[in-house]
VOFIZA-76355 format. One record per residue (C-alpha): x, y, z; residue in three letters. Coordinates in steps of 0.05 Angstrom, whole numbers. Layout:
# VOFIZA-76355
+--------+--------+--------+------+
:   east :  north :     up : type :
+--------+--------+--------+------+
:      X :      Y :      Z :  ALA :
...
+--------+--------+--------+------+
//
This chain:
# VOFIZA-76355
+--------+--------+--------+------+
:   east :  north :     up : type :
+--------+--------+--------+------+
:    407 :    204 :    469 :  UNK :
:    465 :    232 :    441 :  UNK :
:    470 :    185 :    386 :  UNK :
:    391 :    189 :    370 :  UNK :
:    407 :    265 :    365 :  UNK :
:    465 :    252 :    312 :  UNK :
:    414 :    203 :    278 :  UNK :
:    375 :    250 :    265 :  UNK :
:    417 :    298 :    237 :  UNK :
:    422 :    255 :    171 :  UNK :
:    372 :    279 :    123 :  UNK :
:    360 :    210 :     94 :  UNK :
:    337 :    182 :    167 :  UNK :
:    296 :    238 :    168 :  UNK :
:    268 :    223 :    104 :  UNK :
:    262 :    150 :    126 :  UNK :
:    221 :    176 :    185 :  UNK :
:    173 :    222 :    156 :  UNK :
:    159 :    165 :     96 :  UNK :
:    145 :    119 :    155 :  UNK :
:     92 :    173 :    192 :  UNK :
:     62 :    185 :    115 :  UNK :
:     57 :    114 :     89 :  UNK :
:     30 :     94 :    155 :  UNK :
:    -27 :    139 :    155 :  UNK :
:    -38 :    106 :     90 :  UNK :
:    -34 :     41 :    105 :  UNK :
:    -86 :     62 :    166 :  UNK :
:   -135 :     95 :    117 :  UNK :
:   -130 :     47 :     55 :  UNK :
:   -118 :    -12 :     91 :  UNK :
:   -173 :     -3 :    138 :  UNK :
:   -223 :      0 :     66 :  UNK :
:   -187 :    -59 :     27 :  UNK :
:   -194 :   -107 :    101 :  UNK :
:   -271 :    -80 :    111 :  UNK :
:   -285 :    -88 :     37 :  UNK :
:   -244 :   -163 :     38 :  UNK :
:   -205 :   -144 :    -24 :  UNK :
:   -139 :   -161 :     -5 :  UNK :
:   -131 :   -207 :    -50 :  UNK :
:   -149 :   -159 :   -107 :  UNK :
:   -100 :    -93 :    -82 :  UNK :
:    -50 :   -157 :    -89 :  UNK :
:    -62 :   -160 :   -159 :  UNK :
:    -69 :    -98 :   -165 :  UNK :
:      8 :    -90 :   -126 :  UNK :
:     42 :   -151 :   -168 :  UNK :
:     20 :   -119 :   -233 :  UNK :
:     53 :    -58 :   -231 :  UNK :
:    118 :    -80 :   -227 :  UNK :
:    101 :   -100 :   -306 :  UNK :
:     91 :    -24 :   -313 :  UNK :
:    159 :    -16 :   -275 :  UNK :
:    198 :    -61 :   -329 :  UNK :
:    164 :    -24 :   -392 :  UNK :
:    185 :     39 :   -359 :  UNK :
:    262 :     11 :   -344 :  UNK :
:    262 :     -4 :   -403 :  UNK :
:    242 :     50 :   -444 :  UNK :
:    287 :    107 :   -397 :  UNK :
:    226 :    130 :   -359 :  UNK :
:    219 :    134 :   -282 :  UNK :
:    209 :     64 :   -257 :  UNK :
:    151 :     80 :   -208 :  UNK :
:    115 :    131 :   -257 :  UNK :
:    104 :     55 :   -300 :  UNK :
:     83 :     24 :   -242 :  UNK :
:     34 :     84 :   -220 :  UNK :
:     -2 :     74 :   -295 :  UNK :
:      0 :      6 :   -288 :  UNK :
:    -33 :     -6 :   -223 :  UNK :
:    -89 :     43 :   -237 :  UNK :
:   -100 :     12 :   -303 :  UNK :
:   -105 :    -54 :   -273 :  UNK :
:   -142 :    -31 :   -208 :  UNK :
:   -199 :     -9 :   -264 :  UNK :
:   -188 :    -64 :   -300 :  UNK :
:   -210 :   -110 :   -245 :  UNK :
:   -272 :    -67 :   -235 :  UNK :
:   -296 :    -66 :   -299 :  UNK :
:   -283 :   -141 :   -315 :  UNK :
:   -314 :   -163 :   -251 :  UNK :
:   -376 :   -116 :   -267 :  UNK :
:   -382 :   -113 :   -339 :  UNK :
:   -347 :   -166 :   -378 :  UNK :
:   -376 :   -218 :   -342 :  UNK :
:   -301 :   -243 :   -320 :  UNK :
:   -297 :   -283 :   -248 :  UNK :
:   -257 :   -228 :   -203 :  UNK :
:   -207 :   -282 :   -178 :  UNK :
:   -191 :   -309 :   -245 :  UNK :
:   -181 :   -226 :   -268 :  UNK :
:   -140 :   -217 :   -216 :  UNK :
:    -97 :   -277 :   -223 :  UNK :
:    -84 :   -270 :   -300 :  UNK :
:    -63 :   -193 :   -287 :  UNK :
:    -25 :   -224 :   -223 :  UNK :
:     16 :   -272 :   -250 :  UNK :
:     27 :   -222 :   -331 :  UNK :
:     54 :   -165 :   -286 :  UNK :
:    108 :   -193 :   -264 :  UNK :
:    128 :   -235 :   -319 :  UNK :
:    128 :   -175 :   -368 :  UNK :
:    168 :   -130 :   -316 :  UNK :
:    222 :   -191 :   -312 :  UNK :
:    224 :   -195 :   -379 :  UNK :
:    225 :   -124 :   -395 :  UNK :
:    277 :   -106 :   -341 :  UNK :
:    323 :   -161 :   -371 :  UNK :
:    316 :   -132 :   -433 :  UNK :
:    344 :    -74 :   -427 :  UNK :
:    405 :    -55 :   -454 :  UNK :
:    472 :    -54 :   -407 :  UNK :
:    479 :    -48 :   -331 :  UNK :
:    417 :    -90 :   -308 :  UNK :
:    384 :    -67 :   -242 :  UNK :
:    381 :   -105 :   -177 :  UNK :
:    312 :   -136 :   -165 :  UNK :
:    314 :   -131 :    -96 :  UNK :
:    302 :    -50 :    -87 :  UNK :
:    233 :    -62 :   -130 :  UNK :
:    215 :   -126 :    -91 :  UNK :
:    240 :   -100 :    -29 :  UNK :
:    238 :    -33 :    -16 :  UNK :
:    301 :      5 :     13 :  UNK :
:    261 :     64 :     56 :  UNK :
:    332 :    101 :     70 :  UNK :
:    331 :    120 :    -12 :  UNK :
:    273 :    159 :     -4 :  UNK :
:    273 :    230 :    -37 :  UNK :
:    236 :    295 :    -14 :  UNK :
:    205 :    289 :    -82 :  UNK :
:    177 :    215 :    -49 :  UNK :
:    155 :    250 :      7 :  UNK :
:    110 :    305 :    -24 :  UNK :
:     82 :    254 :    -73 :  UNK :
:     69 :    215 :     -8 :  UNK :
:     39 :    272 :     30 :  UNK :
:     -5 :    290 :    -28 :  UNK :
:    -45 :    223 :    -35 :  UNK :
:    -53 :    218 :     44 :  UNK :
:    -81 :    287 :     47 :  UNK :
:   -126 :    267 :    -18 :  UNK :
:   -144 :    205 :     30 :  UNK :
:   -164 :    248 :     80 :  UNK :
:   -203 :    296 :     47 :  UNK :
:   -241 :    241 :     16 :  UNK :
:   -259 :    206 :     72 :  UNK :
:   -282 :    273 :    112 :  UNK :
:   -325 :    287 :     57 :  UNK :
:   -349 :    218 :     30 :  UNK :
:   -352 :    175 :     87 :  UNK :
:   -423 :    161 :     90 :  UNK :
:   -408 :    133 :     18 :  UNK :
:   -346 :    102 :     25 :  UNK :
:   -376 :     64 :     92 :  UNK :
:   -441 :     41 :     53 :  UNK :
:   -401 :     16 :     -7 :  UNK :
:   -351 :    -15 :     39 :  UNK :
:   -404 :    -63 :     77 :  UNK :
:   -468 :    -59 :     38 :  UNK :
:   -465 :    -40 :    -41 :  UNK :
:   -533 :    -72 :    -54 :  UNK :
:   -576 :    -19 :     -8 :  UNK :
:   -528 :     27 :    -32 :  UNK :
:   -546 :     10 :   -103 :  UNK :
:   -612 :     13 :    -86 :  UNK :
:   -610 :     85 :    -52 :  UNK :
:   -588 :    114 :   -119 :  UNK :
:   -522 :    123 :    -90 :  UNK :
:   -453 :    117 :   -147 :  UNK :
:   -434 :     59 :   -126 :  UNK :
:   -389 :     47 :   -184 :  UNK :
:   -362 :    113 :   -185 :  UNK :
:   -344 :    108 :   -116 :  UNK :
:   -308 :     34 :   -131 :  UNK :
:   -270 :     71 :   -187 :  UNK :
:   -246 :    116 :   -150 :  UNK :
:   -224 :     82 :    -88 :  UNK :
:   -195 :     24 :   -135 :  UNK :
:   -150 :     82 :   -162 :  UNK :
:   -129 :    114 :    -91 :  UNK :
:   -116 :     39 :    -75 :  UNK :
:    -67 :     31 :   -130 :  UNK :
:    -36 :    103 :   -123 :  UNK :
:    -28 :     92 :    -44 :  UNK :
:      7 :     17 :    -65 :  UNK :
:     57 :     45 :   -113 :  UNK :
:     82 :    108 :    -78 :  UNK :
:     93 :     59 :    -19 :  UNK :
:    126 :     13 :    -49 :  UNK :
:    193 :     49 :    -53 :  UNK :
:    187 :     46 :     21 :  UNK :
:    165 :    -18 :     24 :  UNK :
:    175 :    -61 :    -32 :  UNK :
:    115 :   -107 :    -80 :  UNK :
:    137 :   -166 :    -43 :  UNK :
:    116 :   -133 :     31 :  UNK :
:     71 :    -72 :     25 :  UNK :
:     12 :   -102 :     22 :  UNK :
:     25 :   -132 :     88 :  UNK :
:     41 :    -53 :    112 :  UNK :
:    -35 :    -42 :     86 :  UNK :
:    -58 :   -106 :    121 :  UNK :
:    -31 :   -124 :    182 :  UNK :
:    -40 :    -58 :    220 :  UNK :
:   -122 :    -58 :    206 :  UNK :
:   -126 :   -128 :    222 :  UNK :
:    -96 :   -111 :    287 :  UNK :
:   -145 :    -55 :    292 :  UNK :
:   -202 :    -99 :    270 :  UNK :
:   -191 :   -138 :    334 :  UNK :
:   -220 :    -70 :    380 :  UNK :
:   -263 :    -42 :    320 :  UNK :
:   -317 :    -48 :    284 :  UNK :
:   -330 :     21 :    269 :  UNK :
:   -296 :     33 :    201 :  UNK :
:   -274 :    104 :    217 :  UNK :
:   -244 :     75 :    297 :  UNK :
:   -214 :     24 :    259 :  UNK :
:   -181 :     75 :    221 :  UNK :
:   -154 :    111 :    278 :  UNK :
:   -128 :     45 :    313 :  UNK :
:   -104 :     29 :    249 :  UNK :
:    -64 :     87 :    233 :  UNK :
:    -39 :     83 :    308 :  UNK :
:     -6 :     12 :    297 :  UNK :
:     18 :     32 :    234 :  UNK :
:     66 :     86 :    269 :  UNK :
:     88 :     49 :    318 :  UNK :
:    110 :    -12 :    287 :  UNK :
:    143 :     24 :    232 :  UNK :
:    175 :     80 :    267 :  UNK :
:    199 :     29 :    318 :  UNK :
:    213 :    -26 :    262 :  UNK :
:    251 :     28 :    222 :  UNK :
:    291 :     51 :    297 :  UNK :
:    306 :    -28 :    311 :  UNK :
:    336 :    -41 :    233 :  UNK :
:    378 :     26 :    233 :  UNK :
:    410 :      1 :    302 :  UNK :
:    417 :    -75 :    290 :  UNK :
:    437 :    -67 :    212 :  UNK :
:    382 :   -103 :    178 :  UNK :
:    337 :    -99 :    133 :  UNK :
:    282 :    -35 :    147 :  UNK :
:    213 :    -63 :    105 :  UNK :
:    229 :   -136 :    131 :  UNK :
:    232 :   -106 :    206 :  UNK :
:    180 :    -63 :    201 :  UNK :
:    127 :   -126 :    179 :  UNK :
:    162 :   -155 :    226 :  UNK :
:    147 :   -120 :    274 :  UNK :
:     76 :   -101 :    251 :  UNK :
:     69 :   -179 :    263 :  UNK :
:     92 :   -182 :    326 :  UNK :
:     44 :   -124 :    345 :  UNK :
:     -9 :   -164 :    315 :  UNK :
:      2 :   -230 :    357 :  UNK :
:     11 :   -204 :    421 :  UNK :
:    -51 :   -160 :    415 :  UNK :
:    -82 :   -233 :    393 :  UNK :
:    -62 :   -258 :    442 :  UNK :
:    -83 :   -209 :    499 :  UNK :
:   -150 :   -209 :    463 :  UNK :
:   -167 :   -282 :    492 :  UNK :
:   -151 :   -259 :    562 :  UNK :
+--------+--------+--------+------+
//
């Protein structure tokens, strides 16, 4: 207890903590919308194509993750409006912006002048770097989830499993898409400092596929969602602090491990 006490006394853990509690009520919210709306495979585009934005940024002396914020919501759009009005196959969109990401934020990091950075805190993550200035960015778009989803959720939930009735109920269907497409690719970046592009889509996967397993609801799922979340990344984050390893490859981990023995428990 002692030593948990001393833990805690380092403002980085802490830090590490509250990003965990904040990205996981993220990855509850989001995820939860990107798993009922099956467009995992486009917030993955959306996730490998910032790190382009993070290169340019490198390399022209801005704030890596302020590149890969204009980035993803440029190519979370960019999906949209292909898919809807360019007449552009969504997978093909997705794979071209994909696979042009990360080749231009290689190439760009690379290409900057002197010391160059190590790949492995963008791929990665490294959640014990995190700033307070992280953590109000952080708290602001889960609050902005939150509001939106108190006050749009009959919306959001028609969108989600039905856009043709909502299309035909007048509704904004493409406003709403817009819009979530750009909290999707906000939520992605700030969490990927935490995280890393390699593994945080998994953070915003894995925990409402879990959930999916007792829900069906897509505000429950939500709340089971956001529950998982926090406990395999607070406990993830506990186990790679004490064992020395490495905290976004635990906390999947770990997530996983949550995943198959609830699974698993489901067939019995």
């Amino acid at each position: 207890m002692n030593e948990l006490y001393e833990l805690l006394s380092f403002s980085f853990f802490r830090n590490a903590l509250f990003a965990s509690i904040l990205t996981s009520v993220l990855a509850g919210i989001v995820g939860s919308y990107i798993v009922a709306r099956r467009t995992v495979f486009i917030s993955g585009g959306i996730t490998h194509a910032s790190f382009g934005g993070m290169g340019i940024a490198y390399f022209l002396g801005f704030p890596p993750f302020i590149g890969a914020a204009v980035f993803a919501v440029l190519s979370a759009v960019g999906i949209e409006w292909s898919s809807n009005k360019a007449g552009l196959r969504e997978d093909s969109s997705i794979a071209i912006l994909w696979s042009l990401g990360m080749a231009i934020g290689i190439l760009f990091v690379f290409l900057t002048p002197g010391y160059t950075p190590n790949l492995m805190g963008f791929l990665f993550g490294d959640i014990l770097t995190v700033q307070v200035t992280d953590l109000i960015l952080l708290s602001a778009i889960a609050i902005t989830c939150l509001i939106l989803v108190k006050l749009f959720y009959p919306l959001i939930l028609s969108v989600a499993f039905d856009s043709e009735f909502a299309t035909v109920s007048k509704m904004p269907v493409q406003t709403i898409r817009y819009i979530s497409s750009v909290i999707v690719a906000i939520s992605i970046v700030l969490s990927i400092k935490v995280m890393g592009i390699i593994l945080v889509l998994s953070l915003f996967t894995i925990p409402a596929a879990a959930a999916n397993l007792f829900a069906k609801d897509l505000k429950k799922m939500m709340y089971i969602s956001v529950l998982f979340s926090l406990i395999g990344s607070i406990s993830g984050l506990f186990i790679a602090y004490f064992l020395d390893l490495p905290s976004g490859a635990t906390i999947i981990f770990t997530l996983t491990f949550i995943y198959m023995a609830l699974r698993i428990a489901k067939l019995f």
